[in-house]
N, C-alpha and C positions, 0 to 999 in steps of 0.2 A: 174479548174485544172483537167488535163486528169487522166486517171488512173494507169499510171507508176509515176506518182505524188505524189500520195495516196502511193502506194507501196513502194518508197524511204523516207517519211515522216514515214511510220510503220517502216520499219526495222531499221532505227534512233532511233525512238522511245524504239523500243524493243531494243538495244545494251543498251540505257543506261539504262533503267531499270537493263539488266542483268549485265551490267558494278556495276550497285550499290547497285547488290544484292551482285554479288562477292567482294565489297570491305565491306560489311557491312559483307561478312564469313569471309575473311579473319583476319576483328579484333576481330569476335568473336572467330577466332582460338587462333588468338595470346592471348588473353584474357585466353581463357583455359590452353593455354599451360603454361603461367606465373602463374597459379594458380596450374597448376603441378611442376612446379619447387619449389612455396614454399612450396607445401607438403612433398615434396621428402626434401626438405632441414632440414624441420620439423622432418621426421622420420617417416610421415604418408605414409606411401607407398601403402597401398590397398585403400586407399580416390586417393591418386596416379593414382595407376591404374586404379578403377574406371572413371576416370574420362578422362582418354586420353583414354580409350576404346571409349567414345563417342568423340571425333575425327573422322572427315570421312578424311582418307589419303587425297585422291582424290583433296579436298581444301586446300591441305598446302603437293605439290608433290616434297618435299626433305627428306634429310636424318633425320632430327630434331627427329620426330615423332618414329621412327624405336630407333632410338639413344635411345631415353629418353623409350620406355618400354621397352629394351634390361636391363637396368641400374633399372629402377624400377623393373624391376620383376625379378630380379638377389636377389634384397633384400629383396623377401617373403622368406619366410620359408618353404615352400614344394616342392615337385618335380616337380610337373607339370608347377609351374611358374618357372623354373627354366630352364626345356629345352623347354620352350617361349622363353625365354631370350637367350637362347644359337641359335632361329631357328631365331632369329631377326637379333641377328650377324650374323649370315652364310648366311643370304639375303645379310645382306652391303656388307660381301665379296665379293659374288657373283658380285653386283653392280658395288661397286668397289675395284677390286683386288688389287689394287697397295696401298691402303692407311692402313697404320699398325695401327693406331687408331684404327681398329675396329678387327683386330688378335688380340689386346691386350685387348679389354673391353672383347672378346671370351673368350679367354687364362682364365679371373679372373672367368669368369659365370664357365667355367671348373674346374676350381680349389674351385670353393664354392659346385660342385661338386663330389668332390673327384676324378676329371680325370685328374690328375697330367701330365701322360704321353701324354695324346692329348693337354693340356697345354703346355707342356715343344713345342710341333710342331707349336703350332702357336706364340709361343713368340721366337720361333727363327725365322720364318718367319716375325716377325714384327721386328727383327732389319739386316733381309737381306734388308727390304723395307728401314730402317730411321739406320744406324748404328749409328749414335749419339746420338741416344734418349735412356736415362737413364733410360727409366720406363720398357723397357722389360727385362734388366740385371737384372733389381732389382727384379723384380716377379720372375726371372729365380732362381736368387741366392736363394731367400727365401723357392723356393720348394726344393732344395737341400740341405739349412744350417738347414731349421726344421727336415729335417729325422736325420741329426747327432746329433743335440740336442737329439731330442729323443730316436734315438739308437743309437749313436756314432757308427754310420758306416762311417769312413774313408774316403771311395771311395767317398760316395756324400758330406762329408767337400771338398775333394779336388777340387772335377764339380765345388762345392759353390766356393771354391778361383780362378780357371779357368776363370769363368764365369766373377766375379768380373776384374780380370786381363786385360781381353778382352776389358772391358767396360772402364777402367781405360788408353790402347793404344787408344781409338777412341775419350774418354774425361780424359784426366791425369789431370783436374781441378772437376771431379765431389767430390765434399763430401761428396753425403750420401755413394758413392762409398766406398773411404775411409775407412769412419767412420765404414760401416759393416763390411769390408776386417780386419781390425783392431778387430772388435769386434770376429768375428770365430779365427782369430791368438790367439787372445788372451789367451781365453775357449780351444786353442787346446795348450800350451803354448811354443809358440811361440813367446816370448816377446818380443823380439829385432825387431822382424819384424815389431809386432803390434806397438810399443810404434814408430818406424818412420813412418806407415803411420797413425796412429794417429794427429802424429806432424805433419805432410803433408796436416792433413784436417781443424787443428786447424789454420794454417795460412791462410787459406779461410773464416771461420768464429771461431773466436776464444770467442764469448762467447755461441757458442750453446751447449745446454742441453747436447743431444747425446754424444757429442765429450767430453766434460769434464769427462761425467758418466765413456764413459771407457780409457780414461787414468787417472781417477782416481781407475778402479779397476786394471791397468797395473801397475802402481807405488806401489801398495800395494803388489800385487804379486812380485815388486821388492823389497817392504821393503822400500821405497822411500817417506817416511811417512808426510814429511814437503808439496812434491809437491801434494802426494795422498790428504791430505786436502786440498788443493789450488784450485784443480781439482775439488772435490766432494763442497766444500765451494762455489763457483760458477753454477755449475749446481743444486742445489738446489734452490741459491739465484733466478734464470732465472727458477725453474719450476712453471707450473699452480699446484694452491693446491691439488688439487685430486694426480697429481702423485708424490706432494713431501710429503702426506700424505704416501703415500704408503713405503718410504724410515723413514721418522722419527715416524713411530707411534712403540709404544713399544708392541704393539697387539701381533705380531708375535711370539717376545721372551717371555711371561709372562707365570705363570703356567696357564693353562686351564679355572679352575674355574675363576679366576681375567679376561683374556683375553675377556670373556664372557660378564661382565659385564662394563669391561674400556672403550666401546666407548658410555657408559649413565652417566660416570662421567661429571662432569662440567668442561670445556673448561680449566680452572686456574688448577684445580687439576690433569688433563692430563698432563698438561705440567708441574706444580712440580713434579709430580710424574718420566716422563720421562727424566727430569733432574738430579735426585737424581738418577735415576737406572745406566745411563749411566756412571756419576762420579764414583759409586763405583764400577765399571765395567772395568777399565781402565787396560788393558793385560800388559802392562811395565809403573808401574807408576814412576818410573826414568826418564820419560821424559815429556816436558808439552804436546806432544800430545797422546790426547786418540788412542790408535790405537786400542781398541776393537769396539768404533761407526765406525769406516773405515772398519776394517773387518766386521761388520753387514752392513754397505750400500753397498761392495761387494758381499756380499751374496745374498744380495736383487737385484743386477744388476745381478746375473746370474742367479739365482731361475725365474726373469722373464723373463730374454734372452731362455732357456731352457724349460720355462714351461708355459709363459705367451700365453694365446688367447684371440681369441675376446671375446670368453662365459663368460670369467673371468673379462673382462676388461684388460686383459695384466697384471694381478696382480698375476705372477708365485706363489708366495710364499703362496696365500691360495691354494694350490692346497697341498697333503700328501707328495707327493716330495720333492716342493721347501718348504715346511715347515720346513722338514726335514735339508733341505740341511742348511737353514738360521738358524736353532738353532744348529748342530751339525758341519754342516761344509762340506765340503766334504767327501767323505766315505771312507775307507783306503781300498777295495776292491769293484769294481762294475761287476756284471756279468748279462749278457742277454740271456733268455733263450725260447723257443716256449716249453711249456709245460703241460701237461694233470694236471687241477686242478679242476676239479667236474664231478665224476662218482655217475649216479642214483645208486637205490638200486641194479636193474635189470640189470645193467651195459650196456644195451639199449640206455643211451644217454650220451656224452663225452663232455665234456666242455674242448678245447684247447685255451690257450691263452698266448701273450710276457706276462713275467714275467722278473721284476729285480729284483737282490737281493743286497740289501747294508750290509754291513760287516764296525763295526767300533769297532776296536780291539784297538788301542788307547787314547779312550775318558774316564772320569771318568769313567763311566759307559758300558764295553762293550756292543754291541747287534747287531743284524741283523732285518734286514726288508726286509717285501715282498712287492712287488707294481704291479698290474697285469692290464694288459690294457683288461675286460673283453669284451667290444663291439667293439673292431679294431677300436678306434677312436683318438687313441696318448692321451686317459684319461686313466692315469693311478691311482690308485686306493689302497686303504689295502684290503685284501681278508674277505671275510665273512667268520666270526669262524663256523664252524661245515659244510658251505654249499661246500666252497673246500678244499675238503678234501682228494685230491691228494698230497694237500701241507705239508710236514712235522707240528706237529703242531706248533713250536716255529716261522714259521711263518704265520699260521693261526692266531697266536695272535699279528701278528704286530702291531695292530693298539690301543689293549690294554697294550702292551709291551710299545709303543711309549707317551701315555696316563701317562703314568706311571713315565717314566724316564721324560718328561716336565715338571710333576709338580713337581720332584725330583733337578731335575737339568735343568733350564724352557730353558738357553742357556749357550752354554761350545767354549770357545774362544780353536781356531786352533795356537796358537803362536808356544808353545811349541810342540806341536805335530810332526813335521816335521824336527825340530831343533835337531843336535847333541847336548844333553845334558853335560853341565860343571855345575861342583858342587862347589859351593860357602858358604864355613864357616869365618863366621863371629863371633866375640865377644869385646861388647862394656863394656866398663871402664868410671864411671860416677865422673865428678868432680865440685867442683863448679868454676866457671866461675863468670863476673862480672855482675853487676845492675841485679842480680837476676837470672841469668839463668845458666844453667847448663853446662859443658863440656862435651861431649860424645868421647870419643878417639876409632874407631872403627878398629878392625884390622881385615881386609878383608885376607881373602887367596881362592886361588883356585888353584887343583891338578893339575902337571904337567901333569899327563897321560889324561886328560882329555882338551888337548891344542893339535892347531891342527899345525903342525909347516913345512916351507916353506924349504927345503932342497937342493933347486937348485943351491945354492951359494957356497956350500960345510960347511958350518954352520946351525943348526937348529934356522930358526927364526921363533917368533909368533910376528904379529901384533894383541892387543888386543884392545877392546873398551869397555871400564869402566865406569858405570854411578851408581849415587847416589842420593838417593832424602830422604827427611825426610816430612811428610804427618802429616797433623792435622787430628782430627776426622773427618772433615768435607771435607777429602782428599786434604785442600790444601795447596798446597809444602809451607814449609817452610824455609828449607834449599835443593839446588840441589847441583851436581857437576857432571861432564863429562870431560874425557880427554882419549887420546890414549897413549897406551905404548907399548915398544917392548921389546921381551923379546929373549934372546941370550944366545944360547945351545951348545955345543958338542954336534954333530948326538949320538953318544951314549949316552949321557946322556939324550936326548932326546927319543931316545928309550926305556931307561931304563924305564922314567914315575915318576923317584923317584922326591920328591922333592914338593916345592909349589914356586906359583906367588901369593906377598901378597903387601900389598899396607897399610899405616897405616894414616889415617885422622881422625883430628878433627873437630866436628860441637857442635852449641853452641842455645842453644834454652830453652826457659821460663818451668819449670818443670813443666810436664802433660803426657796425655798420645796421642801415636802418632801410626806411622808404619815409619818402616826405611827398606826402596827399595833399594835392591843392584842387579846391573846386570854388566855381563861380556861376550861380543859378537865376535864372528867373521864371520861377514857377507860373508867372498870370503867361505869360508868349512862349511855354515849355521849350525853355534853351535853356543847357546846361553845357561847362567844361567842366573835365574831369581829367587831371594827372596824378601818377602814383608812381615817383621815378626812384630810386636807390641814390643814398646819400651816404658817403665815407666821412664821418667827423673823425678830424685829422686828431694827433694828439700831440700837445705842444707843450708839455710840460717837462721831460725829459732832456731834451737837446738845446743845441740852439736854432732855432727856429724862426722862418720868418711868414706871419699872417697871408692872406690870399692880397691882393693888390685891388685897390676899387678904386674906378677911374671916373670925375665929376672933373663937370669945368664949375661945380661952386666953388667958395671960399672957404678954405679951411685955414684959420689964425691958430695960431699957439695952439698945435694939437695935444692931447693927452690920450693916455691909455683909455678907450672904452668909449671914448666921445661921440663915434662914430655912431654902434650897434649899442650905446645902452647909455649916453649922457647928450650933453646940451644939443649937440648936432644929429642928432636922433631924427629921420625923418624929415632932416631938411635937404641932404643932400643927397644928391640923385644919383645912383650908379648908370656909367654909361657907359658904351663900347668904340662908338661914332659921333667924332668931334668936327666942325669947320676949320679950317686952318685960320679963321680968324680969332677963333676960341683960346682961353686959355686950355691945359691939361691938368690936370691936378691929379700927383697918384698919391694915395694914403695906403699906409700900409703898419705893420707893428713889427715887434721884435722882442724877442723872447729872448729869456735864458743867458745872457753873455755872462763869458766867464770874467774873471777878475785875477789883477796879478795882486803879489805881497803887498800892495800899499794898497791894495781894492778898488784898483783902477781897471777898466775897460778901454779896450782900443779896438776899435773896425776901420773896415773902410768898405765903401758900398760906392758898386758901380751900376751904372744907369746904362742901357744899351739900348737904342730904338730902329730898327732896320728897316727898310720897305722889303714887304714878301713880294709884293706885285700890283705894278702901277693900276691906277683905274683909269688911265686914256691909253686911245689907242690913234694908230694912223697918223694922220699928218700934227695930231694935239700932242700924240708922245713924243714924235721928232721934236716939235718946237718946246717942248718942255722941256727935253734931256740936255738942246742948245742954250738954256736959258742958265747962264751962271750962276743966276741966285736962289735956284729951286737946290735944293739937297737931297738928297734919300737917305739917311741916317743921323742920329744924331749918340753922341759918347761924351757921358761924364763921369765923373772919378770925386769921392768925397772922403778924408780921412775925419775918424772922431775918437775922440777918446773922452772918461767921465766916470762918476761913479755909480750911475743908473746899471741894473741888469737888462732893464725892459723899457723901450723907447717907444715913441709915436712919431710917425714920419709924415708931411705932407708936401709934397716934391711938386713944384709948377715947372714943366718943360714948355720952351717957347716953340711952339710948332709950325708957326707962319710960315719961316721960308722952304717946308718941308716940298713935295709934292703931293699930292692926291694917291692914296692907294692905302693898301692892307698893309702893315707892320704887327713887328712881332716886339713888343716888350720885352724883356729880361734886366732883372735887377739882382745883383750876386751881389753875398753878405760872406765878406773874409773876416772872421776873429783871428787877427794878427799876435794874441797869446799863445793859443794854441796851431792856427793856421790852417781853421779848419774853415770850408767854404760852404755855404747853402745856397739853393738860388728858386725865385720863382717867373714864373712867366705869363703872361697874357699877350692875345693878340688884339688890336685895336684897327679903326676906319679911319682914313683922314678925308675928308671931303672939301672940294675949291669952295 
């Protein structure tokens, strides 16, 4: 063989050698690289980097390598791997300009940087490249919706709706679009808006997390209380446990000390204990749904819409803020301020810093708090007592101020807060009822000047809504009721205010002890009253016994057992307390249980007692009244009966005319002259000239 022989036989030789060195690098590249993707996936980011630093580009000459430490060294924690990460992006740019993928991995290195503004440049540049791709609206919107959370500046909510908007004409099917556009409407309240592209996003995917969270905190802001659990009952059911912990753990609301210790109790006793707090928790217990656990998982959706970051896990509400906000509610004043809060001695060195101040002037417990973002980092914070000392001191002590009212009052529901106040008297009349339980005849009333009435008709009308519930110890209903009424004025007499809306029902339940919930609402002029008072049903089967006394100047003929609270005269006669002394009085009352001698006869006698406690004139009207021979101050009767009845119905007219004007005190004693045994009951009454 000549020697161009040899020569073509070597450089063969040598190709494949290098042919099989090069595929023996290139698996060991790929090898590496697959071992940096699971570290990166792992969390190990500096075994990461480490590890594609030994990478020679040169054997694997694409974008991969550039991509993945741009991305791993975005998620160290110090500066210098940071603007690696940002010089690795500005290479692909450079490379290749046209593809927004890599403006937008920029755009986030910038923004984990705090360089919002050269962010905000290349995430618009990456949707002049791809205008359908959702990922640079969405970074865009977030640098804009977290400055309004945090400072509720206006201008950048609006960029944030803008932005959204934009995204929404190039993809009007995006959801998570949606679902944020909805969440800022919301928090700015704008409900109408929120609650239809809410619904817009829910018909795309209607059981995700997100979407439910906030139209179930839109529906509460609407009061829409049946759908707000429907909403919230769903995206709980669909959360992973870490973030549905974060909504049902009772940590947040508890006083201090217990909060400390509740996440070392055992798993059962957590959740009895969170059971039992939330039952007797219940903001309108008239109705079967709790709407105080709604109002708490709304607080807990904005506490971390507003305050949640990565440091925290997205968990707003341990933050002094959202702690704030989830036990008291929102603040009935918020104000932002740049202000001088720590001067040395020497006055040489000036600590300025945002400062907010919450004001809650309607909660049990008024107060105010300071919250001050000491290192410009959107941490906001309670001031250090003594160290800023620019700050007034009452809020220097926010944070012992806050300390204090938690474990006083650990969480204070907003129901009432916001709501035009109606005032609801109430007074129940106990009777016995059958197979052992008792009658309760409640006569509801509430002030006309306290109704909010619709005058466009040329008549004053109110639509009310009236609800009722009777609660065991254990709060659970045992009798409800609910129905709408309308109530129909003269514009004057409607302004006048005189008068009452009163409504008279009986319910009937086993003698013990209870709460009896009355509420009276009008949702379109947001007024509501709400009572939830403790009721003793008497028990009147055992003894002898005589019914509560109800005093009407109607007409009660030929009474019988029950006529009152559950037959013909149901509803027509009126309990009262204050009569005219032109009036008649009428007392009705019952009688239980008499005994019986050998021939099964009953014998009583019942006395009538009516005293004045204390005139209602005074001065020169009481002198001429006490000379006046025909005014009285008491009056005494004496009745004996005997018959074969156990159980009677009374309706006693006392002639009150020539009484005088003042307070008296009732008393009606029931002697069973068999045995000789005495009961008696009492009321106080008004007499008026």
């Amino acid at each position: 063989m000549n020697k161009a022989g040899y020569i073509v036989i070597g450089v063969v030789a040598l190709l494949v050698i290098c042919s099989s060195r090069q595929e023996a690098s290139d698996a060991e590249t790929k090898s590496k690289l697959a071992q940096v993707d699971s570290l990166a996936a792992a969390g190990s980011f500096e075994d990461a980097a480490t590890l594609i630093e030994s990478i020679d580009e040169r054997l694997f000459p694409d974008t991969a390598i550039l991509l993945r430490k741009g991305i791993i060294y975005r998620q160290l924690d110090d500066v210098e791997s940071r603007r690696k990460s940002a010089h690795f992006f500005r290479t692909l740019i450079d490379r290749y300009p046209t593809t927004p993928r890599f403006c937008i991995e920029l755009a986030r290195t910038l923004l984990a940087q705090s360089f919002d503004d050269e962010a905000k440049l290349q995430l618009r540049r990456a949707i002049e490249l791809n205008p359908t791709d959702e990922t640079p609206y969405l970074l865009l919107f977030d640098i804009f919706a977290s400055r309004y959370y945090i400072n509720s500046w206006k201008s950048e909510a609006n960029q944030a709706e803008s932005t959204i908007q934009a995204l929404l004409r190039q993809v009007p099917a995006s959801r998570t679009g949606l679902c944020k556009l909805a969440s800022l409407e919301a928090v700015r309240g704008k409900l109408g808006a929120a609650l239809g592209n809410a619904r817009r996003a829910l018909t795309l995917d209607s059981m995700a997390v997100d979407i439910n969270l906030v139209l179930g905190y839109i529906e509460y802001q609407l009061r829409h209380y049946e759908q707000c659990q429907r909403h919230y009952d769903k995206a709980l059911a669909r959360m992973k446990r870490v973030a549905r912990w974060a909504y049902t753990t009772v940590e947040c609301v508890l006083p201090p000390e217990t909060a400390a210790v509740y996440p070392y109790w055992r798993a059962e006793v957590r959740d009895s204990m969170e059971h039992n707090f939330w039952r007797t928790r219940d903001s309108d217990p008239t109705t079967e749904i709790n709407e105080r656990i709604l109002e708490h998982y709304s607080r807990v959706w904005e506490a971390n819409l507003y305050f949640g970051t990565p440091e925290n896990g997205g968990v707003g509400w341990r933050t002094p803020m959202g702690a704030t906000l989830v036990r008291m509610g929102r603040p009935d004043v918020r104000r932002r301020a740049i202000e001088e809060v720590h001067w040395s001695q020497n006055r040489h060195f000036i600590d300025e810093s945002p400062v907010w101040y919450w004001s809650y002037g309607s909660t049990e417990i008024p107060c105010s708090f300071a919250f001050l973002d000491r290192y410009m980092n959107n941490n906001f914070t309670y001031p250090r007592q003594g160290y800023d000392n620019r700050l007034p001191p009452m809020y220097q002590a926010s944070a012992a101020v806050a300390e204090a009212i938690f474990t006083q009052k650990p969480e204070q529901s907003s129901l009432l807060r916001s709501a035009q106040p109606i005032g609801i008297n109430s007074e129940i009349y106990q009777f016995r009822a059958g197979s052992g339980q008792t009658a309760a005849l409640v006569h509801m009333t509430v002030p006309v000047r306290d109704i909010s009435f619709d005058t466009t008709s040329g008549e004053a009308k109110a639509r009310l809504s009236v609800r009722g519930a009777l609660r065991s110890k254990d709060e659970e209903a045992v009798w409800q009721k609910a129905f709408e009424d309308t109530l129909e004025l003269g514009i004057g007499e409607a302004r006048q205010g005189s008068g009452v809306w009163r409504d008279i029902f009986t319910l009937e339940a086993t003698p013990g002890a209870y709460r009896l919930a009355l509420a009276c609402e009008q949702p379109q002029s947001d007024r509501l009253g709400l009572t939830n008072s403790p009721v003793e049903l008497q028990d009147f089967d055992s003894v002898v016994a005589i019914s509560d006394l109800l005093l009407t100047s109607d007409s009660i003929a030929d009474p019988k057992l029950g006529d009152i609270w559950a037959g013909q005269y149901s509803g027509k006669v009126i309990p009262r307390k204050t009569f005219p002394l032109s009036e008649r009085l009428t007392i009705y009352f019952e009688i239980y249980n008499l005994p019986t001698d050998i021939y099964a006869q009953t014998s009583l006698q019942i006395s009538y007692s009516l005293r004045m406690i204390k005139p209602s004139e005074s001065g020169l009207k009481r002198l001429v009244s006490k000379l006046t021979q025909d005014k009285r101050e008491s009056i005494t009767m004496t009745y004996h009966e005997s018959g074969r009845s156990r159980d009677l119905a009374r309706a006693t007219v006392l002639d009150v005319s020539r009484l005088r004007a003042g307070d008296y005190v009732l008393i009606i004693q029931l002697t069973d002259q068999i045995f000789n045994r005495t009961v008696s009951k009492t009321m106080t009454l008004t007499l008026t000239a």
